[in-house]
Backbone as CSV, one residue per row, in Angstrom:
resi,resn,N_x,N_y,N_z,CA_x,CA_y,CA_z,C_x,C_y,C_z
1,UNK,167.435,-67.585,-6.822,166.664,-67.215,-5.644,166.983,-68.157,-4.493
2,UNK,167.210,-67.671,-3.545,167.315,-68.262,-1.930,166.082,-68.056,-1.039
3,UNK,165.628,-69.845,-0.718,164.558,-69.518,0.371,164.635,-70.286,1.406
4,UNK,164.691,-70.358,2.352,164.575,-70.685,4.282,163.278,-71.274,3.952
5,UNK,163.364,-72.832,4.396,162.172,-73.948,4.640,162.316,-74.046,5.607
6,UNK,160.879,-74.505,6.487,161.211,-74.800,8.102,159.232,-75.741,8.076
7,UNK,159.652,-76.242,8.858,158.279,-77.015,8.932,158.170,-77.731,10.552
8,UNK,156.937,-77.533,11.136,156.843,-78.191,12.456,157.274,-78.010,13.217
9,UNK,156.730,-76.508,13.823,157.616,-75.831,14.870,157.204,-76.186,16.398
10,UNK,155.721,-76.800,16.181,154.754,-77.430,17.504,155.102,-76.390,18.667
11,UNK,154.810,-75.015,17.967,154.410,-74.204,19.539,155.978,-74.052,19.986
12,UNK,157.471,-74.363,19.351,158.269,-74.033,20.422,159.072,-72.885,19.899
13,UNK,158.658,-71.522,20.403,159.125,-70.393,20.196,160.629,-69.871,20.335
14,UNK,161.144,-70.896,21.382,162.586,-70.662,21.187,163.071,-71.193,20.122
15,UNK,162.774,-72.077,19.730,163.196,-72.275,18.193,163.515,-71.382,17.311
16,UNK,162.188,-70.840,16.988,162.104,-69.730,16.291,162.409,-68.383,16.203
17,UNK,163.210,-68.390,17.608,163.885,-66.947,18.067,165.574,-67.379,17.295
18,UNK,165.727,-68.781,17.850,167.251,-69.263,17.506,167.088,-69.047,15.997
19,UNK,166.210,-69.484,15.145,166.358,-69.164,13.003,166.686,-67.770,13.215
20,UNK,165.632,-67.410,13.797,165.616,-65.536,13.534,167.235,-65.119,13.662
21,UNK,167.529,-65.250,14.933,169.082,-64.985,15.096,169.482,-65.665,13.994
22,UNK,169.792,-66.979,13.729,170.753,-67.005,12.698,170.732,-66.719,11.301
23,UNK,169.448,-66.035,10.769,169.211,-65.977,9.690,169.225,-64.572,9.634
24,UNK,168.937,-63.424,10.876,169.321,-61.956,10.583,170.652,-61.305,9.941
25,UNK,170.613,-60.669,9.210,171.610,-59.970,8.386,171.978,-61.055,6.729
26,UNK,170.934,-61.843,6.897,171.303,-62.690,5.580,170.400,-62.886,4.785
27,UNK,170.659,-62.740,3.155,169.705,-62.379,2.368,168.911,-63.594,1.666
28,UNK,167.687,-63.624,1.812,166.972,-64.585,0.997,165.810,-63.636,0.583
29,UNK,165.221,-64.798,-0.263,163.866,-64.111,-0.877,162.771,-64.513,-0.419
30,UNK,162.418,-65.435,0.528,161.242,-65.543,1.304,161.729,-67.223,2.277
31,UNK,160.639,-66.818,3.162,160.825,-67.502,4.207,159.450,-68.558,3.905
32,UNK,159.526,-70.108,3.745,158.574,-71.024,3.941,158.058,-71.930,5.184
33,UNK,156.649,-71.647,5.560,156.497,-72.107,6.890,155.873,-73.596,6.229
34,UNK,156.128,-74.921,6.438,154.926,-75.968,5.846,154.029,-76.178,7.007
35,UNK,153.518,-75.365,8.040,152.566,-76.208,8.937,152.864,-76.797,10.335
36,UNK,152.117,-76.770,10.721,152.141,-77.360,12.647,153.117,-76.079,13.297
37,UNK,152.347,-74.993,13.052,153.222,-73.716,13.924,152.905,-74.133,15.811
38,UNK,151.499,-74.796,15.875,151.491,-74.821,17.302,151.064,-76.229,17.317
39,UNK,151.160,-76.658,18.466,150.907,-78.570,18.734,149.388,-78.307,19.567
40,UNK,148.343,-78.340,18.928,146.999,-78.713,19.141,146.606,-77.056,19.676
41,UNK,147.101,-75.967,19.385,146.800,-74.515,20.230,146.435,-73.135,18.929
42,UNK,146.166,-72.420,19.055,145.472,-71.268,18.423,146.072,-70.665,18.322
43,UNK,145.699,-69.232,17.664,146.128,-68.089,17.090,146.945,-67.708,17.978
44,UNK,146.843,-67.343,19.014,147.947,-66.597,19.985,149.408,-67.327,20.712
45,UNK,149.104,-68.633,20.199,150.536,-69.537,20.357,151.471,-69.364,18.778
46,UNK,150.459,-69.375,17.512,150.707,-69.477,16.335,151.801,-68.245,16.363
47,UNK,150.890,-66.812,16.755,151.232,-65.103,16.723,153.049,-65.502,17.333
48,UNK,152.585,-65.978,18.666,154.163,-65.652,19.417,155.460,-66.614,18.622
49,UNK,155.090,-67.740,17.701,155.942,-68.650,17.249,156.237,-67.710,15.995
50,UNK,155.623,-67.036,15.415,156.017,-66.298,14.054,156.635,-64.973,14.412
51,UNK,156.325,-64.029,15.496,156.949,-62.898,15.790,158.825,-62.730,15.156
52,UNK,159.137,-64.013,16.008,160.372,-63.391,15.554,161.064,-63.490,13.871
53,UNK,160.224,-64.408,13.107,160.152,-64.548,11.815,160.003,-63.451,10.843
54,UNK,158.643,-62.681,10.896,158.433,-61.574,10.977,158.981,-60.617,10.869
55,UNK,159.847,-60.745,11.759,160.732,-59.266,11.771,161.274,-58.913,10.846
56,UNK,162.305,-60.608,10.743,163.042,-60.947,9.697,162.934,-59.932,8.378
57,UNK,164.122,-59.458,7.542,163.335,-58.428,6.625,163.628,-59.209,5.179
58,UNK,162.168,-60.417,5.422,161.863,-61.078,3.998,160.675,-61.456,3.992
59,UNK,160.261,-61.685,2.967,158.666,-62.022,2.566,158.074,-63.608,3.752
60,UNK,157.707,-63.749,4.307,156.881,-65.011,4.705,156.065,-65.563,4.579
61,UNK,155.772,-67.095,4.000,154.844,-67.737,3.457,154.466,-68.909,3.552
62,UNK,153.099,-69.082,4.665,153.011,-70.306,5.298,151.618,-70.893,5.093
63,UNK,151.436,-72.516,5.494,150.128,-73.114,5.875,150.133,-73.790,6.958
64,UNK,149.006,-73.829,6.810,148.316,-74.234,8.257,148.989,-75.759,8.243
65,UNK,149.578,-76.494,9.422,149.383,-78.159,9.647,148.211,-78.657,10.153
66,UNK,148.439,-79.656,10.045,146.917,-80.472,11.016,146.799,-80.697,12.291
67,UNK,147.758,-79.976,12.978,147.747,-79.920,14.102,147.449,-78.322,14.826
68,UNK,147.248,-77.751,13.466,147.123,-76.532,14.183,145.794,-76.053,14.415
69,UNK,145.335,-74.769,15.530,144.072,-74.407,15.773,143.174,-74.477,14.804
70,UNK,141.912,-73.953,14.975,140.851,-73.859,14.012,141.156,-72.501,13.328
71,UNK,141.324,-71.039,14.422,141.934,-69.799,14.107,143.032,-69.463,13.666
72,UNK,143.619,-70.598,13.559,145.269,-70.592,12.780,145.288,-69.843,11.413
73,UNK,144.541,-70.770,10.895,144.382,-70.064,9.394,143.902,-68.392,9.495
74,UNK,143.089,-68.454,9.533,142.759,-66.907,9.854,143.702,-65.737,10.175
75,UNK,144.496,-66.431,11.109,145.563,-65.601,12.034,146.685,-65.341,10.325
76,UNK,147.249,-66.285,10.173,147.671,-66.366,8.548,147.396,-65.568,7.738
77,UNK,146.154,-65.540,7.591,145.228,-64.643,6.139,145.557,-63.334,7.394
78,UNK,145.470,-62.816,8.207,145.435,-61.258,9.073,146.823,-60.953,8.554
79,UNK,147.951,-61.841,8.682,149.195,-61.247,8.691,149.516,-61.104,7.243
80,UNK,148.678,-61.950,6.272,149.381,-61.568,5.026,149.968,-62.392,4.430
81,UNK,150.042,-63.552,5.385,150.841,-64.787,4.860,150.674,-66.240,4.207
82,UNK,148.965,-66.018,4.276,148.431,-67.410,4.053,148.720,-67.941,3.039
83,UNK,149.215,-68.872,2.275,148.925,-69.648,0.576,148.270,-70.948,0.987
84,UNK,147.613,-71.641,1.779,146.659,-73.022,1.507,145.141,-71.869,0.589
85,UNK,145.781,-73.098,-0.239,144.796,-73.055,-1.450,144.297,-71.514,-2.076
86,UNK,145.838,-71.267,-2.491,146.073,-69.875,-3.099,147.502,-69.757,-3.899
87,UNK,147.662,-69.600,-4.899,148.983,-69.264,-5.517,149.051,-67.707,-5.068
88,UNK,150.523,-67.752,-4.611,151.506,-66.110,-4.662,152.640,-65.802,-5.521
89,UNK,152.852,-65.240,-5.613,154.525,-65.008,-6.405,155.077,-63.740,-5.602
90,UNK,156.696,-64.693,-5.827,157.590,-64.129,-4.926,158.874,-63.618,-6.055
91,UNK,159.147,-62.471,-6.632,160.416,-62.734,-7.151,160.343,-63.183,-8.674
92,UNK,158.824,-63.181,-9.150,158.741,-64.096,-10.561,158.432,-65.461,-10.086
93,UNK,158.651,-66.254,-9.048,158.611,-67.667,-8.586,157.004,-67.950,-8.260
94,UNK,156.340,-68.295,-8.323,155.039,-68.970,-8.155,155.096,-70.021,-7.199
95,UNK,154.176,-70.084,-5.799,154.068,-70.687,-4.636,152.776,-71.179,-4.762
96,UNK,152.565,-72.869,-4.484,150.910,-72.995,-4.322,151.011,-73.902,-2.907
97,UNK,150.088,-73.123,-2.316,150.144,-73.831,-0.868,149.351,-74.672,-0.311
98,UNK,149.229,-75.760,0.336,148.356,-76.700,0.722,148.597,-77.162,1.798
99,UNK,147.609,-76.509,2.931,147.707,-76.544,4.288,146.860,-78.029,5.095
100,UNK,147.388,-78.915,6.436,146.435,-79.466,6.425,147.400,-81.171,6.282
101,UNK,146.566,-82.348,6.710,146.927,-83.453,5.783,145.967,-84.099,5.453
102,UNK,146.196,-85.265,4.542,145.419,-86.013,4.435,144.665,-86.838,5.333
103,UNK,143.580,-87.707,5.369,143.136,-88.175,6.475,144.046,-89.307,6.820
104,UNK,143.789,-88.964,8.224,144.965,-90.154,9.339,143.782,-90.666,10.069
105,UNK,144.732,-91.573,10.998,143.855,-92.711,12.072,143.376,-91.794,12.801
106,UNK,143.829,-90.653,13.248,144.094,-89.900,14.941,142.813,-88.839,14.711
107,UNK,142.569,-88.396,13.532,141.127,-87.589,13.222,141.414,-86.050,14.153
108,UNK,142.705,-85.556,13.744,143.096,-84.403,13.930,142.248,-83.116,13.400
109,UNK,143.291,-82.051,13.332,142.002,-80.794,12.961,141.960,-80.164,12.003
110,UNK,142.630,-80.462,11.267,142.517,-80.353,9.666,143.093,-81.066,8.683
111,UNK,142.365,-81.920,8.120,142.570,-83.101,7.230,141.812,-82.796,5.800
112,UNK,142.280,-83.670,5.221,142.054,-83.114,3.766,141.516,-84.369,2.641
113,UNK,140.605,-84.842,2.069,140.368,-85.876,1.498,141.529,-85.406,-0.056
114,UNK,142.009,-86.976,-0.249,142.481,-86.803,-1.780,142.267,-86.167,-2.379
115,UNK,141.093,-86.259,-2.441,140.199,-85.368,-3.821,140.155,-83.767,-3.628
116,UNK,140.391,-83.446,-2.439,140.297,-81.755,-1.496,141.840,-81.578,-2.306
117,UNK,142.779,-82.167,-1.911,144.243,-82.269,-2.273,144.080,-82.155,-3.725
118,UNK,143.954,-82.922,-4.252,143.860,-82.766,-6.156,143.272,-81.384,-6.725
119,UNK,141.986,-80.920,-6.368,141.226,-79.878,-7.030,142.540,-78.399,-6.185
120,UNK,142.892,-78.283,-5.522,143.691,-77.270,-4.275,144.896,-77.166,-5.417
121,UNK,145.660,-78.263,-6.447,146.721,-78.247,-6.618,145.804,-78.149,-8.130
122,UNK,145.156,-78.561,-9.087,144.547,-78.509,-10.169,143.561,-76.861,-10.435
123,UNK,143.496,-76.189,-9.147,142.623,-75.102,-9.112,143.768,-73.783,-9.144
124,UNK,144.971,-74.485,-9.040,145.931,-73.101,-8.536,147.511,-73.064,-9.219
125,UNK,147.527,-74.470,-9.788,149.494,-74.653,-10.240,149.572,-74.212,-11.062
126,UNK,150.456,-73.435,-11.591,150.737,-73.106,-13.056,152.657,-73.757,-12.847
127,UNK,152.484,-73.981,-14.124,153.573,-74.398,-14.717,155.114,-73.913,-14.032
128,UNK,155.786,-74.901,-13.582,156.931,-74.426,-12.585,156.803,-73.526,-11.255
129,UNK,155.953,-73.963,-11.123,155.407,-72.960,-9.758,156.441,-74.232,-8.425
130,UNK,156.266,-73.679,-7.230,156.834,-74.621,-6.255,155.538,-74.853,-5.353
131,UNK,155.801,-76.015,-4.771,154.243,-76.645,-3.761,154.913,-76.329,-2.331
132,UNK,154.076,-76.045,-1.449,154.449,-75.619,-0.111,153.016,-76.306,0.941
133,UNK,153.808,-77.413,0.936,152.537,-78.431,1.291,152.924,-79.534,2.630
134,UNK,151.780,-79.342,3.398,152.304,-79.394,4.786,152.709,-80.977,4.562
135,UNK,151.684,-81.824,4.050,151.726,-83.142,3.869,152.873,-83.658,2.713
136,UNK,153.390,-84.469,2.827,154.498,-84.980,1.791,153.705,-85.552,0.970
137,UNK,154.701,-86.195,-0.556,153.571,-86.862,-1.703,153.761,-88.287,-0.692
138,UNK,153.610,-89.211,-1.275,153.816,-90.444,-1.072,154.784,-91.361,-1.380
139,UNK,155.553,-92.258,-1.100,155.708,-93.217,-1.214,157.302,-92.568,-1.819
140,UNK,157.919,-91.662,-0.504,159.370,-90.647,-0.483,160.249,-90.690,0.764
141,UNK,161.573,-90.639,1.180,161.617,-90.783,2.047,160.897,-89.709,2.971
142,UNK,160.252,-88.476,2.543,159.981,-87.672,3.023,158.433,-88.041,4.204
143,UNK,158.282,-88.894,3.833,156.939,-89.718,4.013,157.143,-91.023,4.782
144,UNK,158.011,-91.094,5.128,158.085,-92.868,5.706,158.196,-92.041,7.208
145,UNK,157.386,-93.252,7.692,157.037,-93.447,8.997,158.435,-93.737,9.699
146,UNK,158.431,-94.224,11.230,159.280,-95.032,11.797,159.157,-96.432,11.670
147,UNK,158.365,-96.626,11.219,157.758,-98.437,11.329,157.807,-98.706,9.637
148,UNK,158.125,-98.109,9.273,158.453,-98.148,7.455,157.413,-97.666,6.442
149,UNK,156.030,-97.458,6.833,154.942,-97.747,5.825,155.281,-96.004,5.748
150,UNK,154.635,-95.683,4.154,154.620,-94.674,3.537,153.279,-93.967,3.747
151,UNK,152.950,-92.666,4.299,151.598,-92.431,4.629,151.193,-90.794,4.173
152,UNK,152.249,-90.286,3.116,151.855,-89.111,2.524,150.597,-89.453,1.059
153,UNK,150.664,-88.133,0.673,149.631,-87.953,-0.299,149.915,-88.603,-1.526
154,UNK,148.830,-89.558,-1.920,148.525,-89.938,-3.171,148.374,-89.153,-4.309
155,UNK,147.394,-88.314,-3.860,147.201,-87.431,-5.042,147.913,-86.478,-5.138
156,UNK,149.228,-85.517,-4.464,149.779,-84.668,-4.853,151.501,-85.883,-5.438
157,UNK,151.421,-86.787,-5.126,152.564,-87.641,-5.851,151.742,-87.863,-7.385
158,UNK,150.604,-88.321,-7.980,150.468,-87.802,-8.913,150.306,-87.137,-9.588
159,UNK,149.979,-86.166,-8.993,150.152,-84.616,-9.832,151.642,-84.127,-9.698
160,UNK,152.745,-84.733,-8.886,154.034,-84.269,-8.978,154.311,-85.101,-10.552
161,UNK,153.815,-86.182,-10.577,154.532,-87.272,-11.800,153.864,-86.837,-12.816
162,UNK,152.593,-86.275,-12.922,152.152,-85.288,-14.015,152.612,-84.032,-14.465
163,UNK,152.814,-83.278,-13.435,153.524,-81.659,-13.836,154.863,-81.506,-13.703
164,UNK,155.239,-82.383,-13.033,156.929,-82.311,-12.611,157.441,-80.643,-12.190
165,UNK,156.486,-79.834,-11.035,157.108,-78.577,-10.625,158.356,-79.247,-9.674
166,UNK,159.329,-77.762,-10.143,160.612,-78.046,-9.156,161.182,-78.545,-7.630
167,UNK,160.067,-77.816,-7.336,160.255,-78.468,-5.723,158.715,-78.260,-4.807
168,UNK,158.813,-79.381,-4.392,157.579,-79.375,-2.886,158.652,-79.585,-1.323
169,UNK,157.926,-78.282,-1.101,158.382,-78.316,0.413,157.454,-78.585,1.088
170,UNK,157.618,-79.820,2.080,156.490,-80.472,2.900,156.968,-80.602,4.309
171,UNK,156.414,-81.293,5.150,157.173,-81.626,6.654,155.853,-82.884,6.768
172,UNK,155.193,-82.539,8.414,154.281,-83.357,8.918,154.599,-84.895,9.452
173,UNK,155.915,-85.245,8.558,156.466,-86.609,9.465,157.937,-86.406,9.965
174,UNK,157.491,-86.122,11.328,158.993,-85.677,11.592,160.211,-86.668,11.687
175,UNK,160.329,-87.909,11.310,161.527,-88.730,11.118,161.350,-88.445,9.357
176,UNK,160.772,-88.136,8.890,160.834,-87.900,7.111,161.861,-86.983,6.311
177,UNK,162.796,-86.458,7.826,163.550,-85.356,7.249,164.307,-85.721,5.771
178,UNK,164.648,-85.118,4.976,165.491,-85.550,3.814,164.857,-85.288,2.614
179,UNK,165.444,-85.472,1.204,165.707,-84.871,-0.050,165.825,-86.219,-0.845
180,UNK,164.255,-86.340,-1.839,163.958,-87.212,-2.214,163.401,-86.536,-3.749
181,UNK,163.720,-87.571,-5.112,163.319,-87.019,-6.175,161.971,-88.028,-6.989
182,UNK,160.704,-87.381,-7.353,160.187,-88.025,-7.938,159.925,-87.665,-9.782
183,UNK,160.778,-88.133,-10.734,161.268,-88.465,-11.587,161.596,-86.360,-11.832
184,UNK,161.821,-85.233,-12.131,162.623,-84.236,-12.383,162.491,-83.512,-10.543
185,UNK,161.271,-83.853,-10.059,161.038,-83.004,-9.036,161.858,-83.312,-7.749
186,UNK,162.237,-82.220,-7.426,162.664,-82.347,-6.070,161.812,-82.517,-4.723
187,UNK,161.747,-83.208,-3.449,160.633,-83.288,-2.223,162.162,-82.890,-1.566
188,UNK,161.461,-82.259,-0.457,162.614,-81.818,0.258,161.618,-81.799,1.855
189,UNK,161.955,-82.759,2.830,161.329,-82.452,4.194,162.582,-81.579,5.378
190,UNK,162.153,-80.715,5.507,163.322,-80.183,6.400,163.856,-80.657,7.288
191,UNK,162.599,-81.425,7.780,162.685,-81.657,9.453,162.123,-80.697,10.196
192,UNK,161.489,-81.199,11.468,160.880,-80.174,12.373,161.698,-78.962,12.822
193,UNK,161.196,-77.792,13.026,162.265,-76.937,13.328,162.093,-76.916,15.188
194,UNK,161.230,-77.910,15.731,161.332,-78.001,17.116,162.565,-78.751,18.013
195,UNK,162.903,-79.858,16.546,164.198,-80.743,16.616,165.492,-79.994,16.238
196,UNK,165.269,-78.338,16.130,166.295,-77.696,15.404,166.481,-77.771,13.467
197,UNK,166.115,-78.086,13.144,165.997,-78.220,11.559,165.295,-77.379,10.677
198,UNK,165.771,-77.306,9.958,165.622,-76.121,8.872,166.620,-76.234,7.430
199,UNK,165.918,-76.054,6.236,166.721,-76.237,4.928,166.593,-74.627,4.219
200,UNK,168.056,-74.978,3.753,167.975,-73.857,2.278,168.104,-74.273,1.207
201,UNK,167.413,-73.635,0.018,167.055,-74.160,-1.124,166.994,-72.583,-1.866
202,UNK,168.314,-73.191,-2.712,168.840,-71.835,-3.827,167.703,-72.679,-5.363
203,UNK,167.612,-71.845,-5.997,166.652,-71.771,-7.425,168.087,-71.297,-8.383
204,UNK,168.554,-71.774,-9.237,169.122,-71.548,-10.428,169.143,-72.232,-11.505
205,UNK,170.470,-72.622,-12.576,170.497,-73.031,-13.508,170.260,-74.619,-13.064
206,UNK,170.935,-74.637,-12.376,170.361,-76.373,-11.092,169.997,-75.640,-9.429
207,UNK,168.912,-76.417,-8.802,168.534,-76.609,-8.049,169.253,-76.845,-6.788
208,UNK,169.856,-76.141,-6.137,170.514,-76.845,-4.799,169.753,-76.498,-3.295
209,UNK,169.508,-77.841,-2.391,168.937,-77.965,-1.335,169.729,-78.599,0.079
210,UNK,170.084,-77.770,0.962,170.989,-77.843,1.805,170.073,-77.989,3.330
211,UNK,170.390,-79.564,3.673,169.608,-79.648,5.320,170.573,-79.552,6.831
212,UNK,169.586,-77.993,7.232,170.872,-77.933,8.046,170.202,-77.975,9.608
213,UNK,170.750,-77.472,10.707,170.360,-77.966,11.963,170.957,-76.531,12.761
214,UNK,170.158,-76.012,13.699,170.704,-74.554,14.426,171.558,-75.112,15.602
């Protein structure tokens, strides 16, 4: 299976017109959004950043970031696309989504205590499923700051070192781009797709994850 990761689009719609173009006429099995579709704005910034995604003729499957509206989510659940704190299956593949981050200094608009994070991933994983989680685990390059300190999730890095599912696709720190393993699992941060970035990630007999740039 082939799927299109993209994370942290902060509202910029040309972005998302440029994937669309380059990803029309090419086959995958679903498209992963991790979060921050708009930079501090609502449903109708969210609507125009996904349109051209949409079109796209493949499944789409996103969460909310912490930067996004209050109606974000909602807008999500209307189109069909929501997974924070819901398993889907795509293909036989199992998706559990976790929209949102953990709590930060800045007291953004949707934050998530540890413990919100643990029961979200303990209420919904089944066995080899993939995580589609806006926040990275912890202590990955996917997670390092610019100033070095590590500031993703505690509790979904131990539940990665407990269940060992194949891959978490995360974003939320946009210098975190890159492909990091915690002991079988793959973390894969795309990079913002406002910076142009975007990964593909084939599912087979091995795992391959490719970070590429439009």
């Amino acid at each position: 299976m082939r799927f299109i990761a993209v994370t942290d689009i902060h509202g910029n719609s040309k972005r998302s017109r440029q994937l669309a173009e380059v990803l029309r006429g090419e086959e995958f099995d679903a498209l992963l959004v991790a979060g921050d579709l708009t930079h501090f704005s609502g449903s109708g910034k969210a609507r125009e950043v996904l349109e051209p995604l949409l079109e796209l003729d493949m499944p789409v499957l996103a969460v909310h970031g912490n930067c996004d509206g209050r109606d974000v989510p909602e807008l999500l659940s209307e189109l069909g696309i929501n997974v924070h704190n819901r398993r889907v299956q795509v293909g036989g593949v199992g998706i559990v989504g976790i929209g949102g981050s953990n709590i930060t200094p800045f007291h953004t608009i949707w934050e998530l205590t540890e413990d919100e994070i643990a029961t979200i991933l303990e209420e919904n994983y089944r066995d080899g499923d993939i995580i589609l989680s806006h926040v990275p685990p912890h202590g990955t390059v996917a997670d390092k700051v610019h100033f070095g300190h590590h500031v993703g999730s505690r509790a979904l890095r131990e539940f990665i070192e407990e269940e060992s599912p194949p891959v978490v696709v995360c974003g939320h720190i946009h210098e975190g781009r890159g492909i990091d393993r915690i002991g079988e699992t793959l973390v894969v941060n795309p990079g913002p797709l406002f910076r142009k970035y975007y990964a593909v990630i084939e599912l087979g007999e091995e795992i391959k994850v490719e970070l590429k740039k439009l």
